[in-house]
Backbone bond lengths (Angstrom), bond angles and torsions (degrees), N, CA, C in turn:
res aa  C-N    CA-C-N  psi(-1)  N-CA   C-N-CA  omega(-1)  CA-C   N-CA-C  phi
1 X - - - 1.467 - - 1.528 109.47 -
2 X 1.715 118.78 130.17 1.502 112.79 -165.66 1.348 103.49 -77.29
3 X 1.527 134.77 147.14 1.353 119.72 177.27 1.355 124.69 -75.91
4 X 1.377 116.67 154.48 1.246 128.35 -178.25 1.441 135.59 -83.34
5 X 1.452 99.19 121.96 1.924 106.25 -168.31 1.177 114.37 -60.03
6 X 1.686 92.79 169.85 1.321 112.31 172.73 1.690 90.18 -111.64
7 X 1.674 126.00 136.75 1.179 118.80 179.27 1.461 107.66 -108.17
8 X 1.428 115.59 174.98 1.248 109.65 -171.74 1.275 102.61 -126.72
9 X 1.447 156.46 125.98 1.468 173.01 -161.87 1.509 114.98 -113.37
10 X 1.288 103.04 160.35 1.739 106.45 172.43 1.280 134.73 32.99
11 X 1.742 91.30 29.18 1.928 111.93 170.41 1.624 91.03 -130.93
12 X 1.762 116.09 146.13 1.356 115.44 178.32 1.794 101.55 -108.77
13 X 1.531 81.18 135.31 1.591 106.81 -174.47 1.716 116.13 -28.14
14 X 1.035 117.64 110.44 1.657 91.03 173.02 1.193 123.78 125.74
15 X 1.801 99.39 -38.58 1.682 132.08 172.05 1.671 114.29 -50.16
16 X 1.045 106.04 -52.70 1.243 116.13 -170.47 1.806 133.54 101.37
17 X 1.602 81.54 -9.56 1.591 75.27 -178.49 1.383 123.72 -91.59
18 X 1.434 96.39 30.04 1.854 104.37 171.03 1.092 110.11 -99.53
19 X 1.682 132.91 12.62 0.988 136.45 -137.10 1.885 98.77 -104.54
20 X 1.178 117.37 -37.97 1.750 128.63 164.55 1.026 100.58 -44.35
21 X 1.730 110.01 -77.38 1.684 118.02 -165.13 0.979 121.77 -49.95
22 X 1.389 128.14 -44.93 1.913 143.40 157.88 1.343 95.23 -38.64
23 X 1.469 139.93 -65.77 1.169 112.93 -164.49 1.618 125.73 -84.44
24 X 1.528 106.54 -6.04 1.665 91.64 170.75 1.701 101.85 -106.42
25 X 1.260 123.51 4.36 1.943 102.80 144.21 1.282 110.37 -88.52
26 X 1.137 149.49 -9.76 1.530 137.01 160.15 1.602 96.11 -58.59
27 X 1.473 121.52 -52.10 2.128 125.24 -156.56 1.755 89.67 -59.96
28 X 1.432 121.58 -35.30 1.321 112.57 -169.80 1.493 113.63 -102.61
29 X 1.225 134.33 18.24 1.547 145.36 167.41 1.092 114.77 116.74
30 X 1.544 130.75 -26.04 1.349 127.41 -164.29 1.599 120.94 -63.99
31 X 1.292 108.11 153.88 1.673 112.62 168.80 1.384 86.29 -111.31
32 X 1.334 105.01 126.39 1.718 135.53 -177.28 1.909 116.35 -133.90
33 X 1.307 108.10 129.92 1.274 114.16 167.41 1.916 120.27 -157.52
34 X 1.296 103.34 156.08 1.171 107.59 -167.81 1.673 116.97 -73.00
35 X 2.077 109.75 108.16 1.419 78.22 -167.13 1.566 113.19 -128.48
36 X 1.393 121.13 -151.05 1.333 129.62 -177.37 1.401 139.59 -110.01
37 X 1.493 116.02 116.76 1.669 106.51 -164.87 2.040 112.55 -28.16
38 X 1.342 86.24 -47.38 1.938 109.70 -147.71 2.243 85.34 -54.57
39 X 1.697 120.41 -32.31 0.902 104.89 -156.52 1.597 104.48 -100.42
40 X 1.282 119.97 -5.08 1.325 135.81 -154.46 1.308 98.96 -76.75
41 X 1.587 120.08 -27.37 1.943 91.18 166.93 1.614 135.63 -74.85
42 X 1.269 93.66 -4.34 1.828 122.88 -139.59 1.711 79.84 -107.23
43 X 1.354 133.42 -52.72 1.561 152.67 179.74 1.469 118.79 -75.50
44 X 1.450 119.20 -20.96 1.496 123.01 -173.73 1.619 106.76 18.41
45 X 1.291 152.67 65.93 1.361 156.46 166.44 1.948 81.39 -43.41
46 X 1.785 90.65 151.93 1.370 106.87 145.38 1.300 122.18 -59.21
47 X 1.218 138.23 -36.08 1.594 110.05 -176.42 2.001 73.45 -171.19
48 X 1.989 101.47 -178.76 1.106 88.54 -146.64 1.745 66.82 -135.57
49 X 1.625 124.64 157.30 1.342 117.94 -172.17 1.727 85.81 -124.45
50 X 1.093 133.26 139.14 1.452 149.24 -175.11 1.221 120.67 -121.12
51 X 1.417 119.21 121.58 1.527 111.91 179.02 1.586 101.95 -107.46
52 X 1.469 130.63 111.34 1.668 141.18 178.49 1.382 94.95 -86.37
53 X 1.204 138.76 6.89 1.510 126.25 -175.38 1.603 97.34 -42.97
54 X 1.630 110.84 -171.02 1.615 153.40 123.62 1.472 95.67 -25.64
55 X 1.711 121.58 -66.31 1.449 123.52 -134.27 1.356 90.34 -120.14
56 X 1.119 117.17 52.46 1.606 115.66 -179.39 1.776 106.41 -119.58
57 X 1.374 133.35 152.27 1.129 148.76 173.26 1.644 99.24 -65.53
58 X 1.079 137.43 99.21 1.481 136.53 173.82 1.115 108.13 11.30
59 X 1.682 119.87 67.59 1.653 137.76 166.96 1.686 97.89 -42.47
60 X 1.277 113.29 -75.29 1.033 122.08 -175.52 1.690 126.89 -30.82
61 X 1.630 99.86 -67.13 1.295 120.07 -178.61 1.609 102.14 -47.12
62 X 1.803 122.18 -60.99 0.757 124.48 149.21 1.822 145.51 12.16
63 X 1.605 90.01 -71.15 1.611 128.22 -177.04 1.802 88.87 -68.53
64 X 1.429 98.51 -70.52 1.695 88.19 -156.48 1.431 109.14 -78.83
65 X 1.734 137.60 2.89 1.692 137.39 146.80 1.834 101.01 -51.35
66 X 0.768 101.40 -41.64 1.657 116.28 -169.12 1.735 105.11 -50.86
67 X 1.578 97.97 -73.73 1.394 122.60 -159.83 1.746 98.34 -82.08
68 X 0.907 116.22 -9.53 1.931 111.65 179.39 1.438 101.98 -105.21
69 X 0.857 135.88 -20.80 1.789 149.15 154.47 1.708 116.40 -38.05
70 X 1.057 107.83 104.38 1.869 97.40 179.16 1.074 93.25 -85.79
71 X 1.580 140.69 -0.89 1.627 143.34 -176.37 1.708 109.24 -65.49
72 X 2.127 87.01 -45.99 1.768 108.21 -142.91 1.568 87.22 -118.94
73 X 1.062 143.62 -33.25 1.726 149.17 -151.48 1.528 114.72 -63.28
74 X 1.293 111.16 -10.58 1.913 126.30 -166.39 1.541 78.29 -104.90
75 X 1.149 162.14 -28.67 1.282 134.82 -120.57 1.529 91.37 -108.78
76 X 1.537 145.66 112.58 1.106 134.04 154.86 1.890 135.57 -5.79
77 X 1.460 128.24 89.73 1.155 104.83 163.31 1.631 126.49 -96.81
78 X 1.066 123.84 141.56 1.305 125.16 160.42 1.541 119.88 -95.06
79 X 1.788 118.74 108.39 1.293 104.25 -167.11 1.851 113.75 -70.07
80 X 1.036 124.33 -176.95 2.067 109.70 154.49 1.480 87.33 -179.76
81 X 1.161 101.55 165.95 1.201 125.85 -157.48 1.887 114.96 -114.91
82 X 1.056 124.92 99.24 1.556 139.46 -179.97 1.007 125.20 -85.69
83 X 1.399 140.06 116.43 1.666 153.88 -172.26 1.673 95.50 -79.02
84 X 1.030 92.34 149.14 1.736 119.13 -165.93 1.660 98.11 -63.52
85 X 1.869 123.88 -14.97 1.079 115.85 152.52 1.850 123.22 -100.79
86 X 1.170 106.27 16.54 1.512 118.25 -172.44 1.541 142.07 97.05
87 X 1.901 98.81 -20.48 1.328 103.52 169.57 1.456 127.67 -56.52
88 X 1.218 105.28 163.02 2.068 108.61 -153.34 1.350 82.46 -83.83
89 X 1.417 151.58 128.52 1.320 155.61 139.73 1.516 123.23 -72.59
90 X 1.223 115.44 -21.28 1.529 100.42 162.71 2.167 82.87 176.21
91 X 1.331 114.46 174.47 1.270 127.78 -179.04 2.083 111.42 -137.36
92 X 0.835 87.22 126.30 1.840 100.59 -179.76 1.649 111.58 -78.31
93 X 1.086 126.00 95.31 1.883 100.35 -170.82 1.164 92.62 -111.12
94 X 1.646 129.01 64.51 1.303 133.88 137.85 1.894 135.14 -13.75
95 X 1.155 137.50 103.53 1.442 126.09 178.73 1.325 120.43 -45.48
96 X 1.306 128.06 -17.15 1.088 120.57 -178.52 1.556 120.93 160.54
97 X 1.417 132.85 -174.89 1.569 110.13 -174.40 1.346 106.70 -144.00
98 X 1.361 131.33 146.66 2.068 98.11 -171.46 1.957 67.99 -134.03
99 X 1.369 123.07 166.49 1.542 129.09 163.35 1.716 96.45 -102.06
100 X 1.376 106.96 169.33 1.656 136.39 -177.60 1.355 97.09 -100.10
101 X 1.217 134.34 139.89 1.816 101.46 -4.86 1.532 90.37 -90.52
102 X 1.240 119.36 158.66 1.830 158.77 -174.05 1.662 85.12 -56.78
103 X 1.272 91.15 109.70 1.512 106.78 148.59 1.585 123.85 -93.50
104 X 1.781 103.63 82.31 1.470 119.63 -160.61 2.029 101.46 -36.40
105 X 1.196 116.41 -73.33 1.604 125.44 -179.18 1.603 109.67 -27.18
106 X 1.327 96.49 -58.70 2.175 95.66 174.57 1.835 103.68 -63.99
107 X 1.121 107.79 -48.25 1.559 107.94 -167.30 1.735 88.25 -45.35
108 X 1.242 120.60 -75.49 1.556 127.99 -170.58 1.551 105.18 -35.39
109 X 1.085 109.60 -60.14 1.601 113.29 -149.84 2.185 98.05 -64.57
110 X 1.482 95.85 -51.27 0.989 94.15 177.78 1.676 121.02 -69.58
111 X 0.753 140.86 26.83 1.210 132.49 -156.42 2.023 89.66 -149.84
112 X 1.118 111.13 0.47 1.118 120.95 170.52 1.493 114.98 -100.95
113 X 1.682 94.05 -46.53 1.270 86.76 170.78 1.464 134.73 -64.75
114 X 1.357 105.30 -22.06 1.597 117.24 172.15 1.825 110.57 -69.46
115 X 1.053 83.85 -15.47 1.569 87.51 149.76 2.434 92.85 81.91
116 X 1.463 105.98 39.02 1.390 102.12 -145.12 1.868 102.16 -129.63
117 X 2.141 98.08 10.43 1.243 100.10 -170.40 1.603 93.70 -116.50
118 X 1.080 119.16 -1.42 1.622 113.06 -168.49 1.383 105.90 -70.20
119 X 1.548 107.50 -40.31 1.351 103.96 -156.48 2.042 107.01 -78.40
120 X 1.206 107.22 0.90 1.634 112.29 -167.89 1.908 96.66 -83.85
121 X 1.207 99.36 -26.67 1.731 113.15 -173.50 1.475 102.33 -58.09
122 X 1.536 137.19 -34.98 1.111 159.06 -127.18 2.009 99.67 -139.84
123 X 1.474 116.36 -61.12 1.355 96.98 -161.93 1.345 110.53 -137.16
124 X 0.851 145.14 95.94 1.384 150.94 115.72 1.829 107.50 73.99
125 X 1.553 113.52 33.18 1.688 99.27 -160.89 1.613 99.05 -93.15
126 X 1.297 95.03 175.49 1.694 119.13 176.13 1.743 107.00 -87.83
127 X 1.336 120.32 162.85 1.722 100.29 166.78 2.070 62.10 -148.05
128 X 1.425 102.45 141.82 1.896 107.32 155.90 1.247 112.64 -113.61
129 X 1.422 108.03 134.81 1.517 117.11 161.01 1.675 120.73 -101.90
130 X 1.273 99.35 124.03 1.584 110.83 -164.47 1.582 104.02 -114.51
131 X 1.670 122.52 95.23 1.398 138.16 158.92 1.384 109.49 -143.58
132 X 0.778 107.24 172.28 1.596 130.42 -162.73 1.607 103.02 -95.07
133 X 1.518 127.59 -4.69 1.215 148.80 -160.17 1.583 107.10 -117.24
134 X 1.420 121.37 -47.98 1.388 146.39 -173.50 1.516 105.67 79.72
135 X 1.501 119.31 2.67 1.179 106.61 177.43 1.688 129.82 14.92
136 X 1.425 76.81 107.62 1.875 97.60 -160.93 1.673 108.79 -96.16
137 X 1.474 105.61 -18.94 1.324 92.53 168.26 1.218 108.66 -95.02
138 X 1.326 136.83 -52.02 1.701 119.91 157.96 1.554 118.87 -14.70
139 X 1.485 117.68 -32.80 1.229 98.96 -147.13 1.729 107.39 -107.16
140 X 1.810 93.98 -12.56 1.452 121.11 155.15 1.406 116.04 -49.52
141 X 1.397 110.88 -62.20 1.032 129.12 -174.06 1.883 114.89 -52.95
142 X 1.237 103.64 -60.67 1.748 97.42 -175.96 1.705 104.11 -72.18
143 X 1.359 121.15 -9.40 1.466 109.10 -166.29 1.769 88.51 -86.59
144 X 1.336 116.58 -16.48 1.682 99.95 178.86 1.571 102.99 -69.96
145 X 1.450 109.70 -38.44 2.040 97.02 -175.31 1.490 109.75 -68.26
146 X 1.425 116.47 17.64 1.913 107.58 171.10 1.223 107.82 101.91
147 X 1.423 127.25 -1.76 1.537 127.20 176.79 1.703 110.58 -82.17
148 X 1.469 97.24 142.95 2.106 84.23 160.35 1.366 93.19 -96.07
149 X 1.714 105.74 177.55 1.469 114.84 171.79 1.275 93.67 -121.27
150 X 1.580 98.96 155.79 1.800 120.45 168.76 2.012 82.72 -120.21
151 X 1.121 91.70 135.52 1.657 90.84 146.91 1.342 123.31 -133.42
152 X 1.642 117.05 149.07 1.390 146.65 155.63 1.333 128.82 -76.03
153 X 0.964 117.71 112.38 1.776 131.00 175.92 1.448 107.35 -78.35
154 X 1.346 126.70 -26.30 1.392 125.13 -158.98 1.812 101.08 -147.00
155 X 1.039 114.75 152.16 1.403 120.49 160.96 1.381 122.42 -46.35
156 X 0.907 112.74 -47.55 2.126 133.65 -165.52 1.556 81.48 -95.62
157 X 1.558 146.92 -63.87 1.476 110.66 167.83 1.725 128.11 -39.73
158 X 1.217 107.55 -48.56 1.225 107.11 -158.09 1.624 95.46 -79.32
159 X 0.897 119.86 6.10 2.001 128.65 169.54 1.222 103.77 -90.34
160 X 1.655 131.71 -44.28 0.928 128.01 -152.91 1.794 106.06 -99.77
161 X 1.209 97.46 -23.86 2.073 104.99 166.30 1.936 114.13 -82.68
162 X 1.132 114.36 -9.78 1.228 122.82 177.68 1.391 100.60 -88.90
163 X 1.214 128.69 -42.37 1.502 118.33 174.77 1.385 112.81 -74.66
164 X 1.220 139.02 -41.55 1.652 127.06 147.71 1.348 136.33 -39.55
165 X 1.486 115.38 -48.25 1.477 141.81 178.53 1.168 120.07 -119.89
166 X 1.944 128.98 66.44 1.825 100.49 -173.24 1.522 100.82 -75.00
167 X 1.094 90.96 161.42 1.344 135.38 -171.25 1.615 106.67 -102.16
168 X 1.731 115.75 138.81 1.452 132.34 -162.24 1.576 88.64 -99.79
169 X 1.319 141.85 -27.63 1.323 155.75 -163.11 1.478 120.90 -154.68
170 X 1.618 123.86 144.51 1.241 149.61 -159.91 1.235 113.66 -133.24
171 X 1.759 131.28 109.44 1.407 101.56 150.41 1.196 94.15 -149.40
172 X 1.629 103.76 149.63 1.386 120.12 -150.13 1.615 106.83 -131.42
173 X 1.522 139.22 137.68 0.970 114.03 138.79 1.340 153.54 -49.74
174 X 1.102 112.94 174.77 1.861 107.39 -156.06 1.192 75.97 -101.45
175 X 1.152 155.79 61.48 1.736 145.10 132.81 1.452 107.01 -176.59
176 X 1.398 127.83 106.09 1.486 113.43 179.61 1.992 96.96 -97.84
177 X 1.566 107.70 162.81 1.645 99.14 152.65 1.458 129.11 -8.33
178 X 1.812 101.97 -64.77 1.104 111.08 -171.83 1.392 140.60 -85.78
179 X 1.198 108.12 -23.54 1.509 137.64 -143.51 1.464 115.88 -164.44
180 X 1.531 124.54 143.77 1.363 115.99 156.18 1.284 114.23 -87.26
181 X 1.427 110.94 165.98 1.911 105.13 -166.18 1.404 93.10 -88.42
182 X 1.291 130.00 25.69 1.570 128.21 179.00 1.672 95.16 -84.49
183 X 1.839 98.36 -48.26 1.491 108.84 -177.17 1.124 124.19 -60.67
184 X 1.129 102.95 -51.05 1.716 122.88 161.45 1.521 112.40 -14.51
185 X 1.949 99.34 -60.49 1.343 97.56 -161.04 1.905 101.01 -91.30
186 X 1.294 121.88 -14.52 1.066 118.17 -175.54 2.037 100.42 -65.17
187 X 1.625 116.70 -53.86 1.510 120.75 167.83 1.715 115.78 -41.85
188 X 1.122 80.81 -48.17 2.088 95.69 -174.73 2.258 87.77 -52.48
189 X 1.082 122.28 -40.11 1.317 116.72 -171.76 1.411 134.27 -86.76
190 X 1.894 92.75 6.84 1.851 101.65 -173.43 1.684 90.15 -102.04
191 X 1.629 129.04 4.88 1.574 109.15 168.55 0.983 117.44 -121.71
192 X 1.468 143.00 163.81 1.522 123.54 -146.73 1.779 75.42 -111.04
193 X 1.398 149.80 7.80 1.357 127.49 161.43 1.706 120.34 -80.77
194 X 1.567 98.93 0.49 1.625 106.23 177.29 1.329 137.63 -163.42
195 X 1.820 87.17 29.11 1.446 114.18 -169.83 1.843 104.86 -81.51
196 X 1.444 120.85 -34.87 1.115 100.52 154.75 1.343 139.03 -115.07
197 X 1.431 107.93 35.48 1.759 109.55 165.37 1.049 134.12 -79.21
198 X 1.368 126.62 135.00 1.473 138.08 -133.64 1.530 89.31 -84.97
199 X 1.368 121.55 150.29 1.315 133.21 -171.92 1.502 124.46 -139.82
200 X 1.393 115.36 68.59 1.349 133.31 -178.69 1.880 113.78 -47.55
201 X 1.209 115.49 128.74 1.485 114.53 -170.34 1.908 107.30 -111.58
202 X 1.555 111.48 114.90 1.396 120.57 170.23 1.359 116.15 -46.01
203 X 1.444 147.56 127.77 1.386 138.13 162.79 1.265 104.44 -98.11
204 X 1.163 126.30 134.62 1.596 112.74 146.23 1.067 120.99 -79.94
205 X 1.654 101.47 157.20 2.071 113.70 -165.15 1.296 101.47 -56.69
206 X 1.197 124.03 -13.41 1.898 122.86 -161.17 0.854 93.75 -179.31
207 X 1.682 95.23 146.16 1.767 132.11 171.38 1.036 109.41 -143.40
208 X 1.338 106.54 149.42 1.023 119.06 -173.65 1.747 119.16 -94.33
209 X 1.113 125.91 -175.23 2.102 94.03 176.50 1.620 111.54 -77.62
210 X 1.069 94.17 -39.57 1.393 109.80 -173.78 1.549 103.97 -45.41
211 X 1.465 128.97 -53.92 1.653 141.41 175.38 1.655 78.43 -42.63
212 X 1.265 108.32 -77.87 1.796 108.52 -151.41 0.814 121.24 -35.95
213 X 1.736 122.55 -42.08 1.476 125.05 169.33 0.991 140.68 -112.00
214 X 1.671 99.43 22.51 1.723 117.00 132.04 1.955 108.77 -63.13
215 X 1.138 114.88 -58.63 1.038 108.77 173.82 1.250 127.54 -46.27
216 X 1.357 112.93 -58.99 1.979 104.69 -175.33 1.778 102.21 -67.65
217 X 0.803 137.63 -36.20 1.513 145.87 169.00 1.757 96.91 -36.78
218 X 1.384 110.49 -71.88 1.817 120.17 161.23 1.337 109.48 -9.45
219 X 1.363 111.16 -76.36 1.437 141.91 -171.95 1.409 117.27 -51.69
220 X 1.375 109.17 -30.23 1.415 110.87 -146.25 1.542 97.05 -100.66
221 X 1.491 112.38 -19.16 1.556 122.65 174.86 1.506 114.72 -101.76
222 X 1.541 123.89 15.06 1.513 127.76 129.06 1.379 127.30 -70.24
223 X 1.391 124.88 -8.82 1.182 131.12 -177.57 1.247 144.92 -83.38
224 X 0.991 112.95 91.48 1.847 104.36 -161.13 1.086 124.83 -58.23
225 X 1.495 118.21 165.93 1.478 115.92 -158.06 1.879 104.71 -74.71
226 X 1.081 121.03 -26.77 1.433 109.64 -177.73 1.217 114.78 -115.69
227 X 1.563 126.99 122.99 1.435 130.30 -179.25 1.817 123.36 -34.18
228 X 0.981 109.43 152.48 1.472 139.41 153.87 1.624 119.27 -26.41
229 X 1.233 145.02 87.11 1.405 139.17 150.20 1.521 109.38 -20.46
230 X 1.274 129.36 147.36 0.959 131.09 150.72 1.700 109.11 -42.72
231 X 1.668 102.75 -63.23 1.458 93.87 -171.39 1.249 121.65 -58.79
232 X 1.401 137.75 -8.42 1.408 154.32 -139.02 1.532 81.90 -114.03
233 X 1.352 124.28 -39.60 1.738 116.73 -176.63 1.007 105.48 -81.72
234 X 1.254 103.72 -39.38 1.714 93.59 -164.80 1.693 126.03 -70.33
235 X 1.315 104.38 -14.82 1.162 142.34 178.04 1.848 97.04 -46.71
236 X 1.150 119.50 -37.12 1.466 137.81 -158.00 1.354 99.12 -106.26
237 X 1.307 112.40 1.09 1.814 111.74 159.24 1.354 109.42 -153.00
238 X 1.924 102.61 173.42 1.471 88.72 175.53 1.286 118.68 -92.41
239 X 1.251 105.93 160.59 1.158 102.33 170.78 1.772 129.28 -83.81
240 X 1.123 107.38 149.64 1.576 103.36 -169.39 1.446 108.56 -117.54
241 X 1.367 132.88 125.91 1.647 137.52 -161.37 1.562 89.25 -97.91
């Protein structure tokens, strides 16, 4: 059986600026190539590598064909972020992505499979939902698998109830008032009470362009001024010998 890729998204074929990222998943084992929504059910890749930059091929648009797909929606993405010449500028390692409105049955099933409902059967945890909405059926929804909810209206709330109450679970919209929930989760990772809680990201069903590049704009001011090591990426997966 031939092994299974890692694909590459929201770079156009040909361009070249997949040309960094290709070479530090080749340094860490992967077979990687640049690929195509239309073939991605037919190809199932192991996981899917995403560039949300400024200079990305409709990252976004991309993201939510992906995640509204019961074909394509299981398939791992890792978002990261690509300079208009290709260097890795920073990587998102998000838990996972569900779209609005909450398809309660996937929310469950998957969230089992992450293997992230057993422990609620047993102990007493928190899960927070952080929108500006409070999303009440989301919030219906995880309190049936044994979780309570706290909710966050704002980024800097949902920072400031995590240091009172951490929380076993995260899910955030993809744009609060304050903050993107990218930031969210990058802050959520400078305290050791919520540096590793998993941090599920809301999509909405549709955007418009204008949303999108509010978003990569978001993105693009987490990014530090000097690129990514290979080893510094790879760091954000495993490696495969």
């Amino acid at each position: 059986m031939a092994e299974r890729e890692l694909w590459i998204f929201g770079v156009t074929p040909g361009d070249g600026r997949e040309a960094v990222l290709t070479s530090y998943l080749e340094a860490g084992g992967y077979v990687c190539r640049v690929g195509e929504f239309d073939a991605l059910e037919q190809g199932r890749p192991l996981g899917i590598v995403l560039d949300i930059s400024p200079f990305s091929h409709d990252g976004w648009g991309v993201l939510l064909k992906i995640k509204t797909s019961p074909a394509t929606r299981n398939i791992p993405v890792l978002p990261v972020f690509l300079s208009e010449q290709g260097t890795v500028g920073g990587v998102f390692p998000v838990a996972g992505f569900f779209t609005l409105p909450i398809d309660e049955q996937y929310l469950q099933d998957r969230l089992a499979v992450y293997g992230l409902t057993e422990e609620a059967e047993t102990w007493d945890l928190q899960s927070m939902v952080v929108s500006r909405s409070g999303e009440d059926t989301l919030a219906r929804a995880i309190e049936a698998l044994g979780f309570d909810v706290i909710k966050g209206y704002t980024g800097n709330e949902a920072l400031a109830l995590s240091s009172i109450h951490p929380v076993y679970l995260v899910f955030c919209s993809q744009m609060l008032s304050d903050m993107s929930a990218f930031e969210l989760q990058e802050r959520f990772r400078l305290y050791p009470y919520s540096s590793n809680t998993p941090l599920f990201v809301m999509l909405k069903e549709e955007m418009k362009e204008g949303e999108k590049l509010a978003l990569s704009r978001e993105v693009a001011h987490l990014v530090r001024k000097k690129h990514l090591t290979c080893e510094e990426f790879l760091g954000y997966l495993r490696r495969r010998e």
